[in-house]
ZAZA-173901 format. One record per atom (N, C-alpha, C, CB): x, y, z. Coordinates in steps of 0.1 Angstrom, whole numbers, padded with zeros to 4 digits, always signed. Glycine has a CB too. Example, Ala and Ser with C-alpha at 12.3 -4.5 7.8 and 13.67 -1.06 7.14 Angstrom:
BEGIN
+0132-0057+0078+0123-0045+0078+0132-0033+0078+0113-0045+0090+0128-0022+0071+0137-0011+0071+0129+0000+0079+0141-0006+0057
This chain:
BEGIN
+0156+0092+0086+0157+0080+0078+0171+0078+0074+0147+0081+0066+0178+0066+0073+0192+0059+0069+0191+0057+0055+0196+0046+0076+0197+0065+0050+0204+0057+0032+0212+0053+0029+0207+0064+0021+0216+0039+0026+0229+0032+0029+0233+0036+0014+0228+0015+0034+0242+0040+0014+0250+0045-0004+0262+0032-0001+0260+0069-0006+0259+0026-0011+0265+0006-0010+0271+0010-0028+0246-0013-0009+0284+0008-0019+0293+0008-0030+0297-0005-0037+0305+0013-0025+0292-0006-0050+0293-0018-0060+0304-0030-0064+0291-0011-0071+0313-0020-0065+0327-0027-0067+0338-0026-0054+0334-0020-0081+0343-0038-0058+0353-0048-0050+0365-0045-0055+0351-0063-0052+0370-0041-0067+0384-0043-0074+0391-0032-0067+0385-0042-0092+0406-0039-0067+0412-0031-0061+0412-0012-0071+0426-0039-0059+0420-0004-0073+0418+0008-0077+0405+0013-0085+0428+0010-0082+0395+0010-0080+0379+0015-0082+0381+0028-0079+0367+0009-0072+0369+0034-0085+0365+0047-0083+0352+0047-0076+0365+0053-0096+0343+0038-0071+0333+0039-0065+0335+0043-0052+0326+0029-0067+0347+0043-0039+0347+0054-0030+0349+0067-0035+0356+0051-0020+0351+0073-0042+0351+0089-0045+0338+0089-0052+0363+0096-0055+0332+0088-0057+0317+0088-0064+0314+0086-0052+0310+0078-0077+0311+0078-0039+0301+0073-0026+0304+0084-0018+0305+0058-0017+0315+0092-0019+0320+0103-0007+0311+0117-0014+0342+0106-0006+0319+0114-0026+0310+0132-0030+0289+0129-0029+0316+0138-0056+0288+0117-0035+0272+0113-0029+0267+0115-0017+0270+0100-0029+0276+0114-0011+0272+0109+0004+0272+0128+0014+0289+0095+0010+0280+0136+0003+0282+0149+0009+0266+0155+0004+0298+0158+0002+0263+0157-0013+0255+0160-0014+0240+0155-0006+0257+0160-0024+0238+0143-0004+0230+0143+0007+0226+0145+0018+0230+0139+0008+0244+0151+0023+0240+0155+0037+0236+0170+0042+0253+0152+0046+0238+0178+0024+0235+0187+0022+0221+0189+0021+0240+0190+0013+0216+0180+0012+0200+0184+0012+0189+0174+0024+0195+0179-0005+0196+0170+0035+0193+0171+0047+0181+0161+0049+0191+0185+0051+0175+0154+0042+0159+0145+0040+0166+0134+0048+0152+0140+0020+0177+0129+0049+0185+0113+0050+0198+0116+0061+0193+0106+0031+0202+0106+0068+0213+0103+0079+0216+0094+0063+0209+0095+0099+0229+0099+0058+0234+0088+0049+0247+0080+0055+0239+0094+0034+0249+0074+0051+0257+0063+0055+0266+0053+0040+0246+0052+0066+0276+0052+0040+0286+0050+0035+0290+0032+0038+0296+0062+0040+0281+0021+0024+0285+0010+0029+0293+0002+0020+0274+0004+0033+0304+0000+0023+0315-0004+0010+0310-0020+0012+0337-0001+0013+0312-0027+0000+0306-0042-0004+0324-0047+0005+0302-0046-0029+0334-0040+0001+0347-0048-0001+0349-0050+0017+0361-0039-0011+0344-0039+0023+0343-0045+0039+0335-0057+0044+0336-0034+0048+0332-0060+0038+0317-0073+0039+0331-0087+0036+0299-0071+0018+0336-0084+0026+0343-0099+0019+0333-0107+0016+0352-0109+0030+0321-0108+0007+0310-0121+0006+0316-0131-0003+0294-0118-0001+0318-0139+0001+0321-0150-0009+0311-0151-0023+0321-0164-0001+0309-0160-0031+0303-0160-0044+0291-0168-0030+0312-0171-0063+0281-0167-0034+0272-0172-0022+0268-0184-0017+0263-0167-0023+0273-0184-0010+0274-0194+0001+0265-0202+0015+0281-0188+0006+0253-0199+0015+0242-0199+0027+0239-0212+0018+0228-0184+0031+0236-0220+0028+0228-0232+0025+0216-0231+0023+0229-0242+0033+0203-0225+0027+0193-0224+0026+0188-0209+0018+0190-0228+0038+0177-0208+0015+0177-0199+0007+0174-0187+0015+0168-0201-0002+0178-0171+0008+0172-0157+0016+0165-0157+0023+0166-0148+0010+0150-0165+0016+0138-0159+0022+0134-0165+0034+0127-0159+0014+0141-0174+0039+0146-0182+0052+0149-0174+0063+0158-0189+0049+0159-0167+0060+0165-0158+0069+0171-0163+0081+0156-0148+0073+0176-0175+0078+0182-0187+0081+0197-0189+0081+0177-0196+0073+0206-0175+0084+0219-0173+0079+0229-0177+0086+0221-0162+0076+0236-0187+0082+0249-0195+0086+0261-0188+0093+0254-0201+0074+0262-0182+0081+0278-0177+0080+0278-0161+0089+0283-0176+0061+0284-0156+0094+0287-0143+0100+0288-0134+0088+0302-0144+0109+0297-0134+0076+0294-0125+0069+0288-0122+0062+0298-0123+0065+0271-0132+0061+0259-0133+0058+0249-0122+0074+0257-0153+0057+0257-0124+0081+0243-0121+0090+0250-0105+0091+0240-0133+0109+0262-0098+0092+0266-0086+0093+0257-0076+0077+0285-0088+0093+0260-0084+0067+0254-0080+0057+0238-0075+0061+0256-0092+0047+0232-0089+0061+0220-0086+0066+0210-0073+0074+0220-0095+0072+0221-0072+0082+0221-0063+0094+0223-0049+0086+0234-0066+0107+0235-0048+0083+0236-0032+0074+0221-0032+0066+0252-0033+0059+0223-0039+0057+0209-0041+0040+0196-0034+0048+0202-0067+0033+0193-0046+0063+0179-0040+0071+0177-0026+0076+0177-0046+0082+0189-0027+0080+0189-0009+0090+0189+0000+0076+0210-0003+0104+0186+0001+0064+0184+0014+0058+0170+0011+0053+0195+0018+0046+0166+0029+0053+0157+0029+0050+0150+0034+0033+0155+0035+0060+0166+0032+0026+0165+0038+0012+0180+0037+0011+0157+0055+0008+0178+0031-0004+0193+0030-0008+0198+0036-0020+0198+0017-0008+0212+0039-0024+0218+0041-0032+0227+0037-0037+0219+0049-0031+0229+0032-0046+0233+0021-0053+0246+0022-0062+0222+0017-0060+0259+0025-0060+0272+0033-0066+0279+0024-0073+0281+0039-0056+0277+0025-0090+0283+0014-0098+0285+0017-0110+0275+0003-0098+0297+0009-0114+0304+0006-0127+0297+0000-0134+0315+0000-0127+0300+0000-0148+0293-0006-0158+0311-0019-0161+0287+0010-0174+0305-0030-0164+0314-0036-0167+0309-0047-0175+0320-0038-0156+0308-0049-0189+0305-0053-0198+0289-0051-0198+0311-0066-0200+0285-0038-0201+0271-0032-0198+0264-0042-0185+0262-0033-0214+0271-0046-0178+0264-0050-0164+0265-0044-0152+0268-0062-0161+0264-0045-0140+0267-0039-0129+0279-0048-0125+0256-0038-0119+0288-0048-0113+0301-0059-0112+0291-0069-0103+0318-0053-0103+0302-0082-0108+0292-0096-0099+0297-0091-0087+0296-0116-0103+0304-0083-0081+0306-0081-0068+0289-0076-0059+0319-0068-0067+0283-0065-0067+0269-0062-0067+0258-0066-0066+0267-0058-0074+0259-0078-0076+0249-0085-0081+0250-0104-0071+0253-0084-0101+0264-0100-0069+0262-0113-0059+0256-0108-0044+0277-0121-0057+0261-0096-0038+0256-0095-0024+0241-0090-0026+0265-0084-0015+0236-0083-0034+0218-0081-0040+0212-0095-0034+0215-0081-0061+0221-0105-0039+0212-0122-0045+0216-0128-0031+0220-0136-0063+0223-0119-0019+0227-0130-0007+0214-0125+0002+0244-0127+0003+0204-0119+0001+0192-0117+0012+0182-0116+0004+0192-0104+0023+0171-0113+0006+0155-0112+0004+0148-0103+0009+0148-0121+0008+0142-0106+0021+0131-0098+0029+0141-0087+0033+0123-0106+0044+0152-0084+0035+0156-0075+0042+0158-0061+0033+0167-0079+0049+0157-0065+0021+0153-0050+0010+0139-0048+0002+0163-0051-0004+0126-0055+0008+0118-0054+0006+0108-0042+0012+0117-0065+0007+0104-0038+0003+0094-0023+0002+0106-0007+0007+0076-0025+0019+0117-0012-0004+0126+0001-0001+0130+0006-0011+0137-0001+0007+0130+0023-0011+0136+0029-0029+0148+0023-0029+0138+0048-0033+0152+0030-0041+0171+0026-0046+0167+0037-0057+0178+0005-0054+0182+0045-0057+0183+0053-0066+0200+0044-0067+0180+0071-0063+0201+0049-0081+0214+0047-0091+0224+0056-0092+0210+0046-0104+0234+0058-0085+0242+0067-0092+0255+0056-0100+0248+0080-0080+0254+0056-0115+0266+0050-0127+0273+0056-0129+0264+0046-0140+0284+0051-0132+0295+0061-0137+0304+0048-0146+0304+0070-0121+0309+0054-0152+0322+0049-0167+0323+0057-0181+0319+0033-0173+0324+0050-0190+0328+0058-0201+0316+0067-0203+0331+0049-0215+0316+0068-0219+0302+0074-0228+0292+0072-0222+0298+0068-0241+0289+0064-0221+0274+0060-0211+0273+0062-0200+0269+0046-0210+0280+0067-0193+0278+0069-0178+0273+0056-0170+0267+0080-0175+0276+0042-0174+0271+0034-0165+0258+0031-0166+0274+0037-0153+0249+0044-0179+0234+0035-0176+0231+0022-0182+0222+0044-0182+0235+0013-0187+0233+0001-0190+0235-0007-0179+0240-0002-0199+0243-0008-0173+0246-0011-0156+0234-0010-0148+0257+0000-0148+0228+0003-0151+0216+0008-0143+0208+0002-0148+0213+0020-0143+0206+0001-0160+0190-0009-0163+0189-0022-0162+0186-0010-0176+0201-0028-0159+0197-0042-0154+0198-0040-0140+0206-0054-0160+0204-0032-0134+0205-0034-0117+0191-0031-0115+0217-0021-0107+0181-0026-0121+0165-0020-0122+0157-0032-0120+0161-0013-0137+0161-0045-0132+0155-0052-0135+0158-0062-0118+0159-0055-0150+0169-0063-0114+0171-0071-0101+0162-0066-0091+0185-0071-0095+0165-0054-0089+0158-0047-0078+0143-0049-0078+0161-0032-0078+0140-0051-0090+0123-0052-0084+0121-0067-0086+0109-0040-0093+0126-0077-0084+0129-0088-0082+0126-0091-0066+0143-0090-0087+0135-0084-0056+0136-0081-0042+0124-0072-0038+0151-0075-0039+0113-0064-0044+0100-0057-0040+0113-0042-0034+0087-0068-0025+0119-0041-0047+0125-0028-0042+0119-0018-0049+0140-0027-0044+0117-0007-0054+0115+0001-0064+0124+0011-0065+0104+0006-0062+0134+0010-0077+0141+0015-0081+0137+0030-0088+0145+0008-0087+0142+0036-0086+0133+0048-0088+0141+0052-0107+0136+0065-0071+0127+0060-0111+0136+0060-0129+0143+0070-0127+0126+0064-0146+0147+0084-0118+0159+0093-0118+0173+0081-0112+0156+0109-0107+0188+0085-0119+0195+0082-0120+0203+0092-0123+0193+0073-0124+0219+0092-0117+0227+0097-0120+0235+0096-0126+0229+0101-0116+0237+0090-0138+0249+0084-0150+0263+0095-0144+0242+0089-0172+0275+0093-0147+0289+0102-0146+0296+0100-0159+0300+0098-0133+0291+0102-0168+0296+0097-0181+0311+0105-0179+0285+0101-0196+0321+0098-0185+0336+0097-0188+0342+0109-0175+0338+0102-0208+0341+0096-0161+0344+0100-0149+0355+0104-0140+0341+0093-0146+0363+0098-0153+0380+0094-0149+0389+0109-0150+0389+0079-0162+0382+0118-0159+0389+0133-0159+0382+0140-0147+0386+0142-0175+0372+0136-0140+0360+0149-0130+0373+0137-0114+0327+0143-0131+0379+0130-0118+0384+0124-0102+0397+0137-0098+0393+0104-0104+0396+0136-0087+0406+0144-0083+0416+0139-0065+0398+0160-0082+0424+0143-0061+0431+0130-0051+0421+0135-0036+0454+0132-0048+0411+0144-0038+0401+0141-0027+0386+0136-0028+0400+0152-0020+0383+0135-0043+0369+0126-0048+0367+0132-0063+0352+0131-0037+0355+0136-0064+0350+0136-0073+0345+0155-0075+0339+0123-0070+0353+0157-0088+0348+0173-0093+0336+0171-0102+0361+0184-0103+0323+0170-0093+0314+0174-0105+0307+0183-0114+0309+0171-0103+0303+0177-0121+0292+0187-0126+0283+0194-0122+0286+0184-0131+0274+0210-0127+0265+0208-0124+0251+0198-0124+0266+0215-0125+0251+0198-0135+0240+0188-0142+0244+0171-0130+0244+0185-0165+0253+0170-0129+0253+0162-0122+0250+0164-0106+0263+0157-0126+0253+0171-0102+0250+0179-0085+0234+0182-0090+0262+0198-0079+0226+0188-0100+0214+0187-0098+0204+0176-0102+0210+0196-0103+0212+0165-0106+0207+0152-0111+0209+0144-0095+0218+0145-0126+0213+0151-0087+0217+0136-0072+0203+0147-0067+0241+0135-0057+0203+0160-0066+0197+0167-0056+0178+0161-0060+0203+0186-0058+0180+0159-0076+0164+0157-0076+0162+0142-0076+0155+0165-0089+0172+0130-0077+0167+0117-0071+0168+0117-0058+0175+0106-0075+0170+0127-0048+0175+0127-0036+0160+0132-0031+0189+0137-0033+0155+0141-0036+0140+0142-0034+0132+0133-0037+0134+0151-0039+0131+0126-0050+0123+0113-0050+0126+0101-0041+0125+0107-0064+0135+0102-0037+0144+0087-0028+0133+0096-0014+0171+0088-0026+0132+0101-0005+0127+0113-0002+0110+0107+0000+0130+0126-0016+0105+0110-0008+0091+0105-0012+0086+0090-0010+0090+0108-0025+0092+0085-0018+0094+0069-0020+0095+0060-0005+0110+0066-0028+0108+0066+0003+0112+0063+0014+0102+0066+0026+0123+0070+0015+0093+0078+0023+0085+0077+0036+0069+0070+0030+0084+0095+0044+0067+0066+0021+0056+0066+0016+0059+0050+0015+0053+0076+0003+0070+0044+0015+0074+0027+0021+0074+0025+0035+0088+0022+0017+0081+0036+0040+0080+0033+0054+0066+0031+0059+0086+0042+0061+0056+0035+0056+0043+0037+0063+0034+0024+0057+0037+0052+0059+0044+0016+0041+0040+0002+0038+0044-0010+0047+0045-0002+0025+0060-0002+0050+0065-0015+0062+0059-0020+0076+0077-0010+0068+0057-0004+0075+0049-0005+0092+0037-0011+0093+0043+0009+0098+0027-0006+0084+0016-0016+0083+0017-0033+0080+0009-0010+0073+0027-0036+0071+0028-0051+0068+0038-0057+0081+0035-0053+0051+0044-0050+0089+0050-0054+0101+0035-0057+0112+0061-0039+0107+0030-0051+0112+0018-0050+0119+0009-0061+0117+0012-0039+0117+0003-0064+0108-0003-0070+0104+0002-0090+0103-0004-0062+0094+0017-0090+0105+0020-0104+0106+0022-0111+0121+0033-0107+0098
């Protein structure tokens, strides 16, 4: 199964590729997922743009239909984001709102990261979107509270609590993932 770990923010000197690399290791460690590493800022989406709506699937523009294509080919995602005025960045929250059907009946786990809070405020509304799209966000999450001292110039020195906080949403993502897949298949079937 493919876990696309979709990196949130766009701004230039982010920290969400070193949080996506050390994510993306521990996964490949606990072996359930082929993860895969999908930066938003390779995409370029404009503030959105398709003339007709998602659920159309009716997509104009090229960096609408590349999007698309990544979002479909996973089979569970992970979701790598900043808190930025207790929200997720509109970089996030705009490419979420550019498709429909193509993140429908798939987990999402959270890994936040920023100050004191670790980005869970970020997380609870990225929760509330996701099951908007028939995603199910799963309630483990990996907050990185006050992230900017654990960076180092090859990623991210974490924690333990945090290395066992990815390893047990990694088992629920895990669960979720094959127990949707077997919803997909059937509702593929059936139309």
């Amino acid at each position: 199964m493919k876990l696309n770990i979709i990196i949130g923010s766009t701004r230039p000197g982010r920290v969400g590729p070193k949080v996506a690399k050390w994510f993306e290791g521990v996964a490949r460690e606990q072996g359930a997922f082929e993860p895969v590493i999908v930066d938003l800022a390779d995409f370029n989406l404009p503030v959105f743009d398709e003339p007709k709506h998602p659920r159309m699937q009716d997509y104009q523009h090229e960096h609408t239909k590349k999007w698309a294509a990544s979002v479909a080919s996973g089979d569970a995602y992970v979701f790598v984001t900043p808190e930025y005025n207790y929200f997720p960045p509109a970089s996030l929250i705009n490419a979420i709102s550019y498709l429909s059907l193509e993140w429908n009946y798939k987990p999402a786990g959270i890994v936040s990261y920023g100050g004191i809070s670790g980005g869970l405020r970020a997380a609870q509304e990225l929760r509330q979107l996701l099951t908007t799209l028939r995603v199910m966000p799963l309630p483990e999450t990996v907050p990185l509270p006050m992230v900017f001292p654990l960076l180092t110039e090859d990623g991210l020195n974490a924690t333990d609590p945090m290395k066992d906080g990815a390893k047990l949403m990694l088992g629920e993502l895990d669960k979720w993932a094959r127990a949707l897949s077997s919803m997909r298949e059937t509702l593929r079937a059936a139309a």
